[in-house]
C-alpha positions as CSV (number, residue, x, y, z in Angstrom):
1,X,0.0,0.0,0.0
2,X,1.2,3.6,-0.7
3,X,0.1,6.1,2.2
4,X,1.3,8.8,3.7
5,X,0.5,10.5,7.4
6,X,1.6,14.4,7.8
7,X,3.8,13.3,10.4
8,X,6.2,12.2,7.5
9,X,7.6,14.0,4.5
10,X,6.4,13.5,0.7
11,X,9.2,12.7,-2.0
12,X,10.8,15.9,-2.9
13,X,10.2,16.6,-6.8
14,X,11.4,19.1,-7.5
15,X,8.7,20.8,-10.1
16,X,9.2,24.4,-9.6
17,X,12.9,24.1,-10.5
18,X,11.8,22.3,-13.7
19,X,9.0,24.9,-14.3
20,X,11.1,27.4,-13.3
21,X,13.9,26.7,-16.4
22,X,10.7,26.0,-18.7
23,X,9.5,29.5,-18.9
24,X,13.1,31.0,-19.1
25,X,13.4,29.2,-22.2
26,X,9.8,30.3,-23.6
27,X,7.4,28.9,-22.2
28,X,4.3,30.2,-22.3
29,X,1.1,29.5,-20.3
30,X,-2.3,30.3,-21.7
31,X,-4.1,33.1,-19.1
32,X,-6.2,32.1,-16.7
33,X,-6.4,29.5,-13.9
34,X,-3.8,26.1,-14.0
35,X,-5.3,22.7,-13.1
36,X,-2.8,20.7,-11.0
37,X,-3.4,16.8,-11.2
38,X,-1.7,14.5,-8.1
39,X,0.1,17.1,-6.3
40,X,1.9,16.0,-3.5
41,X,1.8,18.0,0.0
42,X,5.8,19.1,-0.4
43,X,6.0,20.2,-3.5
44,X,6.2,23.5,-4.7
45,X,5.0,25.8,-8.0
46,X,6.9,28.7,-7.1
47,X,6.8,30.2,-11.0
48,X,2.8,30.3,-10.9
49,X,1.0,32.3,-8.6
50,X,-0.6,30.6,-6.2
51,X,-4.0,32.3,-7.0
52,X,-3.9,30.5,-10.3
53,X,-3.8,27.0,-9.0
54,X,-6.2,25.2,-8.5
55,X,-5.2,21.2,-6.8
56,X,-6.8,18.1,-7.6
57,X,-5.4,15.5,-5.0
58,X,-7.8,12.9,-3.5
59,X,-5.3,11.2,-1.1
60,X,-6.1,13.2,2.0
61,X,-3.3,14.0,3.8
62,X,-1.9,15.5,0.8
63,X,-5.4,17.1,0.8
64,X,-5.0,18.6,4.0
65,X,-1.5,20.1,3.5
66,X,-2.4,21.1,0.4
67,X,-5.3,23.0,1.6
68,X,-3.6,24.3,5.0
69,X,-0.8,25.9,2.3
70,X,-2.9,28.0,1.2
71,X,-4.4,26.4,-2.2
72,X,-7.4,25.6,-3.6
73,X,-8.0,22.1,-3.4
74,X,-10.7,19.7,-4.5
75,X,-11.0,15.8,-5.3
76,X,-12.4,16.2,-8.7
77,X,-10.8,18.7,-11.8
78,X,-12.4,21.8,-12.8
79,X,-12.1,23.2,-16.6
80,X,-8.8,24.7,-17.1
81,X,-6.6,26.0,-20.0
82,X,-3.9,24.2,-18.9
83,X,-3.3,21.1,-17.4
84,X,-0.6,19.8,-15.4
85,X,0.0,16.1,-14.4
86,X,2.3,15.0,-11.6
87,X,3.1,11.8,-12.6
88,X,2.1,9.4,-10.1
89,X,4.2,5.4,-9.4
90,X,1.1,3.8,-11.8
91,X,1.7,3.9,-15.2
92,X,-1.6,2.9,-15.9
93,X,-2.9,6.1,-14.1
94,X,-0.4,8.0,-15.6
95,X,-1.7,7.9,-18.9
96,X,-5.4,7.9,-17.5
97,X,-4.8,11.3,-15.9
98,X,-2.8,12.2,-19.4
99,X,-6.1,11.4,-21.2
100,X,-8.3,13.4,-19.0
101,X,-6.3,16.5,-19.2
102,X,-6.0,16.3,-23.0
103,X,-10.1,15.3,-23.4
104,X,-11.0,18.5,-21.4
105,X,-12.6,20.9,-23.9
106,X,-11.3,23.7,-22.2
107,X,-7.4,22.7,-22.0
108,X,-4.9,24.4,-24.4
109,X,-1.9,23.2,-22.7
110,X,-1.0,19.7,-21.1
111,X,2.3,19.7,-19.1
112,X,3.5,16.3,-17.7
113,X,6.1,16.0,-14.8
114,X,7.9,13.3,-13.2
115,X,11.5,12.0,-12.4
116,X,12.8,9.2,-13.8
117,X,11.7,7.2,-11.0
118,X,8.4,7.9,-12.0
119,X,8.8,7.0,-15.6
120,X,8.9,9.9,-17.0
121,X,11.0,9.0,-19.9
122,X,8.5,6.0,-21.0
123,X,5.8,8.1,-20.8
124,X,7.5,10.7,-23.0
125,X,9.0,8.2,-25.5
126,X,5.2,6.5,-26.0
127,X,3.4,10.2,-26.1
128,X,5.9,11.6,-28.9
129,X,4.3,9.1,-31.6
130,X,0.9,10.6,-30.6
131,X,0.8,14.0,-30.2
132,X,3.3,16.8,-31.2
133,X,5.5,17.6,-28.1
134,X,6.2,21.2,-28.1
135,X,9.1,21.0,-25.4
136,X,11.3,19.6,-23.3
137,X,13.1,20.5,-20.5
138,X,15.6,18.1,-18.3
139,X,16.5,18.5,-14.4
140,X,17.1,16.9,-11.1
141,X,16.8,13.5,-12.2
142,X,13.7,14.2,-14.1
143,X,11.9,15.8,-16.9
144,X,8.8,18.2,-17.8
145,X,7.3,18.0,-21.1
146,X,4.2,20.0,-22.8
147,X,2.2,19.7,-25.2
148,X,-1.2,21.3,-26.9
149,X,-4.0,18.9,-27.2
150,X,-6.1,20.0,-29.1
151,X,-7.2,17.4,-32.3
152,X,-4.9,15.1,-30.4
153,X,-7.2,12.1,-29.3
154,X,-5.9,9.9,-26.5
155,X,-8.9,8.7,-25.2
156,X,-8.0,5.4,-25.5
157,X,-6.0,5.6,-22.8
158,X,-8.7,6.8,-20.7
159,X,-8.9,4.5,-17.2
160,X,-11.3,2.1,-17.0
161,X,-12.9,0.5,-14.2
162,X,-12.0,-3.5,-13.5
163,X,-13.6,-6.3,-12.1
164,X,-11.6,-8.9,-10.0
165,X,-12.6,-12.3,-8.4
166,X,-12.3,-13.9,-4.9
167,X,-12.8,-17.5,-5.3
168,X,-14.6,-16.9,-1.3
169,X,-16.3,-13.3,-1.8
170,X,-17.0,-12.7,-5.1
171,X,-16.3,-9.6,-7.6
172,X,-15.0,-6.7,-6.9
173,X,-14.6,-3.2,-8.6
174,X,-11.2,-1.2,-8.7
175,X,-9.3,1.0,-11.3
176,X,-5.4,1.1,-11.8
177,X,-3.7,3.0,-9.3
178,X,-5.6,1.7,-6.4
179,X,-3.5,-0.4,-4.1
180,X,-3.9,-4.5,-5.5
181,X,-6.0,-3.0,-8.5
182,X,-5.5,-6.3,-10.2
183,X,-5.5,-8.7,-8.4
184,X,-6.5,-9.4,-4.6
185,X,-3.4,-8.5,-2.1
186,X,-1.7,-11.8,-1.2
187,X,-1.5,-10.4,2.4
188,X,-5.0,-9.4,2.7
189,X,-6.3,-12.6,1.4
190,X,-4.5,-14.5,4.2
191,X,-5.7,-12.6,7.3
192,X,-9.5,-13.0,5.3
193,X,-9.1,-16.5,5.2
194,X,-7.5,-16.2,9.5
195,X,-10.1,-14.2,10.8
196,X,-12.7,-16.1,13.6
197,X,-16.2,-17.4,12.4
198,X,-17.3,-14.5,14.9
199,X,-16.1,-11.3,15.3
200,X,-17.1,-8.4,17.7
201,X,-19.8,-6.0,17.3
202,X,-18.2,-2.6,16.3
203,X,-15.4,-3.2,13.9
204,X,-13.4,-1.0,11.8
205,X,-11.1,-2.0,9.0
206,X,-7.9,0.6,8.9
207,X,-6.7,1.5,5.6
208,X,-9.5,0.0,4.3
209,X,-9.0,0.7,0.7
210,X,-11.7,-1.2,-2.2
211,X,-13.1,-3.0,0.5
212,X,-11.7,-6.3,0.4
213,X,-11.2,-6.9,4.1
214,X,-14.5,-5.3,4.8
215,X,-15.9,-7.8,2.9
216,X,-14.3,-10.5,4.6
217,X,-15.3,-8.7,7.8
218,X,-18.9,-8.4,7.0
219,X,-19.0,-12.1,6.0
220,X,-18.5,-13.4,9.8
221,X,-21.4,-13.0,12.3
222,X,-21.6,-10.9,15.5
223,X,-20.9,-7.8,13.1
224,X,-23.1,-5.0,13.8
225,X,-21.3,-2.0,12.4
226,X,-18.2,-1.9,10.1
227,X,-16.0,1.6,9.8
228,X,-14.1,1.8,6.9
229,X,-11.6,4.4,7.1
230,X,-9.5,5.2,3.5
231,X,-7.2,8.4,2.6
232,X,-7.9,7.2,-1.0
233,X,-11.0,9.1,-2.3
234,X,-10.8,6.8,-5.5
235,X,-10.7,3.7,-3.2
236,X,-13.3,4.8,-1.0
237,X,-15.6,5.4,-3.6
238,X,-15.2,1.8,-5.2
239,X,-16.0,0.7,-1.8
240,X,-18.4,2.5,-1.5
241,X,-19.6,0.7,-4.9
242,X,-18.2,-3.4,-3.5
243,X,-19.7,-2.9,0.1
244,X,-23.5,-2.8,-0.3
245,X,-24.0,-3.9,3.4
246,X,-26.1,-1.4,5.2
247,X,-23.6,-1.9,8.6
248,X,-20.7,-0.3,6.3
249,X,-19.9,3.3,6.9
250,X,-17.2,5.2,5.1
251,X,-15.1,7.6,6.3
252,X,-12.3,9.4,4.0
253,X,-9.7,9.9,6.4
254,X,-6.2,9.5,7.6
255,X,-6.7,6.0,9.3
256,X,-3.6,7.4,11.9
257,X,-5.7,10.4,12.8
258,X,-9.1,9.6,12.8
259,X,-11.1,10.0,15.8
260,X,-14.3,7.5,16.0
261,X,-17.7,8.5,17.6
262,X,-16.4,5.4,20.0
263,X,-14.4,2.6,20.8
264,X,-14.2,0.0,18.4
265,X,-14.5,-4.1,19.9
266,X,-12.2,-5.0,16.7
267,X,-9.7,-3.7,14.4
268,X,-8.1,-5.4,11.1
269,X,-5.7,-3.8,9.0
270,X,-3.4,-4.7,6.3
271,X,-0.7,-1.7,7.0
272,X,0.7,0.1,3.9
273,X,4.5,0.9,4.3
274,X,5.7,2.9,1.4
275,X,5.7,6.6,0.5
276,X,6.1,6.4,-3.3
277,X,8.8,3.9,-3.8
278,X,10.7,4.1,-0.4
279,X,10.0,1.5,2.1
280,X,8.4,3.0,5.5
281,X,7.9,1.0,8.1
282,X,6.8,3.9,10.5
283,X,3.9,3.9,8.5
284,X,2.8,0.0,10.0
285,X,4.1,1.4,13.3
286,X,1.8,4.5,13.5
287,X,-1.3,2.3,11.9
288,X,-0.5,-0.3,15.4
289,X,-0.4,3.4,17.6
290,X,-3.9,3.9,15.9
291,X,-5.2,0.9,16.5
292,X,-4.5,0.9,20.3
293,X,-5.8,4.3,20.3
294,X,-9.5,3.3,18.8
295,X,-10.2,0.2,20.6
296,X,-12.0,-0.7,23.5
297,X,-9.7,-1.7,26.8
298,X,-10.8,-5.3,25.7
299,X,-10.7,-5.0,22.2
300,X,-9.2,-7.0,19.9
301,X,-6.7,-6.5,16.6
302,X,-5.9,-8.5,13.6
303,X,-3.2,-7.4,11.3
304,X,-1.5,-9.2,8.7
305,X,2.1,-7.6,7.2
306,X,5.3,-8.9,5.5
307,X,7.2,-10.7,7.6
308,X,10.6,-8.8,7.4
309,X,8.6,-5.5,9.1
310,X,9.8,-4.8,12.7
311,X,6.1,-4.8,14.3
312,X,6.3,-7.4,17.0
313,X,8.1,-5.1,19.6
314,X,5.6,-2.2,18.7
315,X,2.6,-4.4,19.2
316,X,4.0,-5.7,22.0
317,X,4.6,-2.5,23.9
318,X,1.2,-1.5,23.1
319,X,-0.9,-4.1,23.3
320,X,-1.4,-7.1,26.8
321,X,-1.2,-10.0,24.4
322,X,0.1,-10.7,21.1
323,X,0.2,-13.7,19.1
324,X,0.7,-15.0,16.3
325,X,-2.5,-16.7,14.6
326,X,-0.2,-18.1,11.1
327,X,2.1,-17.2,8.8
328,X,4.0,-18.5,6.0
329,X,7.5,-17.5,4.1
330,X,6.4,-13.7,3.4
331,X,3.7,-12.8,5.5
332,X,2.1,-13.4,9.5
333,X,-1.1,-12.6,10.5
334,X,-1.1,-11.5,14.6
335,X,-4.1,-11.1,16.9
336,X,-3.5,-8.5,20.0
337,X,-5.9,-8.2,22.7
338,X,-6.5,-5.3,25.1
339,X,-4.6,-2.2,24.0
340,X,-2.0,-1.0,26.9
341,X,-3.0,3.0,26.8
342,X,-6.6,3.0,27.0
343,X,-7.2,6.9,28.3
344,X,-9.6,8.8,26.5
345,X,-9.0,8.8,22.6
346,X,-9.3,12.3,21.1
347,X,-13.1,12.9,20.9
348,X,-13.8,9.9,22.4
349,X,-15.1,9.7,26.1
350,X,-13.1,7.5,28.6
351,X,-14.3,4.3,29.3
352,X,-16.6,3.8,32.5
353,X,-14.6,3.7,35.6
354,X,-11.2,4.8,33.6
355,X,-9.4,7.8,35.2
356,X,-8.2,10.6,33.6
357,X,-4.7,10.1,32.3
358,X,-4.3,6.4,32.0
């Protein structure tokens, strides 16, 4: 899983230093306002005004960073005479984003960014036969490219929504650039398959993206209510679409900073730990803080994560029991019972009898 919490950095792409050498060497950006696809909370623009931008980032801590900046931000794109796309790890999306900026009727310009990293250069190297590319500029490890797209027609690369198959659940929706958009997670499939025949009452599923777990979750009785908490906007919404289940309620939110009307009985979670292509494992480790943090002194949490990931001492020093329910050459799935620090959550009132501070 990609995910990041604003407790950590983004990437550093460097975008303005790449726009900045662009319009020294001539180029020019139609007036009026410049749509800003995938942004990340970091970066900066510092050649447009920030009165011109307007930021179309649907991963929410970026959201929120983005928005306490000082920009306009939204989930969805609004007409703009120019267009331009931060390329993000999927190539898949890449292009998909590439195709809705150059269908936009209103979009005179498309710019395309990205380090090398990101594959820039392939992207580049498969646009050229399509459309004419009006420049090129090179720096700090990566490239920005532009192009007018207008008569151009790349609709064909549009993205499209897919269907996969659980031989135990059944179909579900996602779209490239989802986490496991083509197949279901290895991971997440084994803790499904090691989860009880009952689980608790109030459950939430952290990270929950297309709703595979929830699924899994809501298959098993004793489940009243089901929280699924997702930063992705895009996943959330095709959860939205593969969890039907009127105990399902969605929430599109940091899972390591949301606050829940109450303690939840039960938590699972399938812990992302990357930030673009760099390993994180202090992502798993602030997921296991959150998860203490939201349940019940007597609640219960399953997590499944590669086995490599230094997790045992951290659910160990937050939770009275851990153990490990199986595991096999890449991946264990551990229950922990009864979170250590059980003091009031933010917005959430201490349990009866608990004193203030504990």
């Amino acid at each position: 899983m990609t995910y990041t919490p604003p407790v950590l950095a983004a990437d550093p792409a460097p975008r303005d230093a790449r726009l900045t050498l662009a319009m020294a060497e001539g180029l020019v950006l139609p007036d009026g306002p410049v749509c800003v696809l995938r942004p990340r909370a970091s970066e900066r623009f510092d050649p447009l005004e920030m009165s011109r931008l307007h930021m179309v980032q649907g991963f929410r801590p970026d959201h929120d960073a983005l928005l306490a900046a000082g920009y306009d931000v939204a989930i969805a794109a609004r007409p703009a005479p120019a267009v331009l796309v931060c390329l993000p790890r999927s190539k898949a999306e890449a292009f998909g984003l590439i195709a809705q900026a150059a269908g936009a009727p209103d979009t005179e310009l498309v710019l395309v960014d990205g380090q090398k990293t990101d594959g820039i250069d392939s992207v580049l190297k498969a646009l050229r036969s399509r459309v004419d590319v009006s420049g090129v500029v090179s720096k700090a490890h990566g490239k920005l490219f532009w192009f007018d797209p207008r008569g151009a027609d790349l609709s064909d690369l549009a993205l499209c929504p897919a269907t996969i198959s659980d031989p135990y659940l059944g179909q579900f929706h996602t779209i490239a650039g989802v986490f496991s958009a083509d197949a279901v997670d290895p991971a997440s499939q084994m803790l499904a398959q090691a989860l009880p025949d009952t689980l608790p009452a109030t459950m939430a599923d952290l990270g929950a993206g297309w709703g595979y777990l929830s699924a899994a979750v809501l298959a098993r009785s004793g489940v009243e209510t089901l929280h699924l908490i997702e930063a992705d906007s895009t996943a959330l919404d095709l959860a939205r679409r593969n969890i039907t289940d009127t105990r399902a309620q969605f929430h599109w939110a940091d899972a390591t900073q949301i606050d829940l009307p109450a303690r939840m009985d039960g938590v699972v979670m399938n812990p992302p730990f990357h930030t673009g292509r760099k390993a994180q494992p202090e992502l798993g480790l602030a997921f296991i803080s959150a998860a203490a943090r939201l349940l019940a002194p007597r609640g219960r949490l399953w997590m499944v994560a590669n086995r490599h990931l230094p997790y045992e001492g951290a659910l160990a020093a937050a939770f009275t029991q851990v153990e490990i329910v199986v595991e096999n050459g890449a991946f264990r799935v551990w229950q922990a019972t009864a979170p250590k620090r059980v003091g009031a959550a933010r917005g959430v009132p201490p349990a009866a009898g608990a004193k203030k501070g504990t």
